[in-house]
C-alpha positions in Angstrom: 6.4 4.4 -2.7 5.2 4.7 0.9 7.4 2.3 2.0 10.6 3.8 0.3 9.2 7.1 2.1 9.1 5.7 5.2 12.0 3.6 5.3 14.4 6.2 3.7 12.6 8.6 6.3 13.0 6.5 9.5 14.9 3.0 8.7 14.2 -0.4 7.9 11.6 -1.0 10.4 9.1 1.8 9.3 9.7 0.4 5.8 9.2 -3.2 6.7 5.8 -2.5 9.4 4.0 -0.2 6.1 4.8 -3.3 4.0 3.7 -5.8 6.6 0.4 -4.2 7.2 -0.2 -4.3 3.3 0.4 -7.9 3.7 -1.4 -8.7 6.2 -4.3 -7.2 4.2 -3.4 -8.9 0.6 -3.5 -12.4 2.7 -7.0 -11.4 4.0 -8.3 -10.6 0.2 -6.9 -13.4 -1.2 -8.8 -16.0 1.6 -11.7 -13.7 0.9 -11.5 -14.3 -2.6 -10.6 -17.8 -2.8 -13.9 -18.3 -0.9 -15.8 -16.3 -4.0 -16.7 -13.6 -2.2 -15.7 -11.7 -4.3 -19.0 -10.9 -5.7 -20.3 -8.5 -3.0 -17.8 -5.8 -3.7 -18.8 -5.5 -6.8 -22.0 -3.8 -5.2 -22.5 -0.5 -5.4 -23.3 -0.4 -2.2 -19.9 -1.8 -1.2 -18.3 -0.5 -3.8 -18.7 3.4 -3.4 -18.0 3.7 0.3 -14.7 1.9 -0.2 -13.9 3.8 -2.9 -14.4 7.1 -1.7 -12.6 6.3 2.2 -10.2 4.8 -0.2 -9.3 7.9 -2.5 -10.0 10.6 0.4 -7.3 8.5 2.4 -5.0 8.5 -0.1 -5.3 12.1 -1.1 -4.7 12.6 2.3 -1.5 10.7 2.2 0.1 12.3 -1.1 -0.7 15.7 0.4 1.3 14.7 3.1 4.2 13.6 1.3 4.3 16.6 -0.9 4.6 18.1 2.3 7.2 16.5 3.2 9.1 16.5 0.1 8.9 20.8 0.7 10.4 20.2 4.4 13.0 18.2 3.3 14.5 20.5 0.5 14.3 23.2 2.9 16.0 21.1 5.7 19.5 21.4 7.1 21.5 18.1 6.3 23.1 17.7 9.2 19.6 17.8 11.3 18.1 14.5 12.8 15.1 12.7 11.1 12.3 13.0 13.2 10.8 9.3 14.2 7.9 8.4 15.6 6.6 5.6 17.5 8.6 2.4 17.1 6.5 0.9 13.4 3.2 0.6 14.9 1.6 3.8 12.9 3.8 2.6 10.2 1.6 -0.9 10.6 -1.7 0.7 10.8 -1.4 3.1 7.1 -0.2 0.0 5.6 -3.6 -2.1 6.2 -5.4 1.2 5.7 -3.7 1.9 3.0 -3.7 -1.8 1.1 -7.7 -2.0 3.0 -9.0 1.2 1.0 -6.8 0.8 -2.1 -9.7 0.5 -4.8 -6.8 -0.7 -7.1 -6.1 -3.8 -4.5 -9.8 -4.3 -4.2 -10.4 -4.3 -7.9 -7.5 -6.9 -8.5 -8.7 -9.2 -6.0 -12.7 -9.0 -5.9 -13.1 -8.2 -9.7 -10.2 -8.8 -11.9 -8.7 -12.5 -10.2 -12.3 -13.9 -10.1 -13.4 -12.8 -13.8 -10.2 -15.1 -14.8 -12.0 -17.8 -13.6 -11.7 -19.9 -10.0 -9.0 -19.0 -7.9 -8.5 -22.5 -7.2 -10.2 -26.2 -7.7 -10.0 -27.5 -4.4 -10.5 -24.9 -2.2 -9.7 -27.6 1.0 -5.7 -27.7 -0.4 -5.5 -24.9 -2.5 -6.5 -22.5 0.0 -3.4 -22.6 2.1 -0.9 -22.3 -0.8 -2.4 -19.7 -2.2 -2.5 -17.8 1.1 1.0 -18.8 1.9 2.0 -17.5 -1.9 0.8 -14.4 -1.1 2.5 -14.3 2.3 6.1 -15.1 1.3 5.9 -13.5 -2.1 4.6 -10.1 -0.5 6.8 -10.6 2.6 10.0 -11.2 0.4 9.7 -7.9 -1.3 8.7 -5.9 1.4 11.8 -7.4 3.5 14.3 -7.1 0.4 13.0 -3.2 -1.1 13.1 -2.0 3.0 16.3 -3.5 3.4 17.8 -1.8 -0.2 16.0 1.5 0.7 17.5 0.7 4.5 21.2 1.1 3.1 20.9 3.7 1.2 19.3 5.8 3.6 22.1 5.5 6.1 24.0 8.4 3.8 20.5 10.4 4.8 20.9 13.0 1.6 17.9 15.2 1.8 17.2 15.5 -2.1 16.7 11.2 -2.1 14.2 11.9 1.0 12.5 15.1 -0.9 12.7 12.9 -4.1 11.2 10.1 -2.7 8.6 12.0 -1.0 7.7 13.9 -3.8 7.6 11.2 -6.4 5.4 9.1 -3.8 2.9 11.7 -3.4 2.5 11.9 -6.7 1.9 8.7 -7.2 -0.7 8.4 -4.6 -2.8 11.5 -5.8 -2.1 9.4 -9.2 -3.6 6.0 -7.4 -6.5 7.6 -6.0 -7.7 9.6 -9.2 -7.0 6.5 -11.5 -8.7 4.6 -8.5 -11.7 6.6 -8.7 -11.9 7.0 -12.3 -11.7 2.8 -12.5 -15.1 2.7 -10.1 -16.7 6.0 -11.9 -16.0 4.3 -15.3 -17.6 0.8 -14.3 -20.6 3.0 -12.6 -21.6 4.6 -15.9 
């Protein structure tokens, strides 16, 4: 949803630098868990820091885009969207984003290592995986901004204040579910 925000919002390349940085993270956890190292997140010493910068940052982040989804009904239509700088903060809340997700670190730490190794040679295996994840993460990141990118060239302020809204909602949705998952495994 952030990435429809941002690309509706501000174009293609917003869209495409959020989902890059997410990528760039999913590559990282999948080496990191092809190489079983999985295990330590499961630590609660791991475990609740990253889950609580992870559900602070994304309450932070569906505030905002409730915010936003208020501005934009109240908007004129013919006013300018506002962009910022040219993808690179765009870049950064993707790999925080993806980095503090305790969905994303659930799937790869927990979930893809109780289904048994990752791979039997790690020595081959370990670049197709990584480049799996790269060009299937890449390819939807590149064909969902590019989508969003033509529709938001007729810039209608209700898809912005829909997109914004329905994306905050879902990340206050992400970070309680997020939180209930580590509470849940806790007790």
């Amino acid at each position: 949803m952030e990435i429809a925000r941002r690309t509706l919002r501000s174009g293609f390349w917003y869209g495409f630098a959020l989902g890059c940085g997410a990528v760039t993270v999913d590559v990282s956890y999948a080496l990191l868990s092809s190489l079983s190292l999985g295990r330590w997140a499961t630590q609660h010493w791991v475990r609740w820091p990253l889950a609580l910068g992870g559900f602070v940052f994304l309450l932070y982040l569906g505030a905002q885009s409730l915010r936003s989804a208020a501005a934009h009904l109240k908007a004129d239509p013919l006013s300018a969207v506002p962009v910022d700088d040219a993808g690179g903060r765009s870049y950064r809340t993707g790999v925080l984003m993806t980095l503090l997700n305790p969905i994303t670190l659930v799937f790869w730490f927990v979930e893809l290592p109780s289904q048994g190794a990752i791979m039997q040679d790690p020595r081959r295996d370990m670049p197709m995986i990584c480049a799996g994840v790269f060009l299937g993460t890449l390819g939807w990141v590149v064909v969902f901004s590019g989508f969003l990118a033509c529709l938001g060239r007729w810039r209608k302020n209700w898809w912005l204040a829909a997109a914004d809204g329905l994306g905050g909602i879902m990340l206050l949705s992400l970070a309680i579910l997020g939180l209930w998952h580590v509470l849940r495994q806790t007790l």
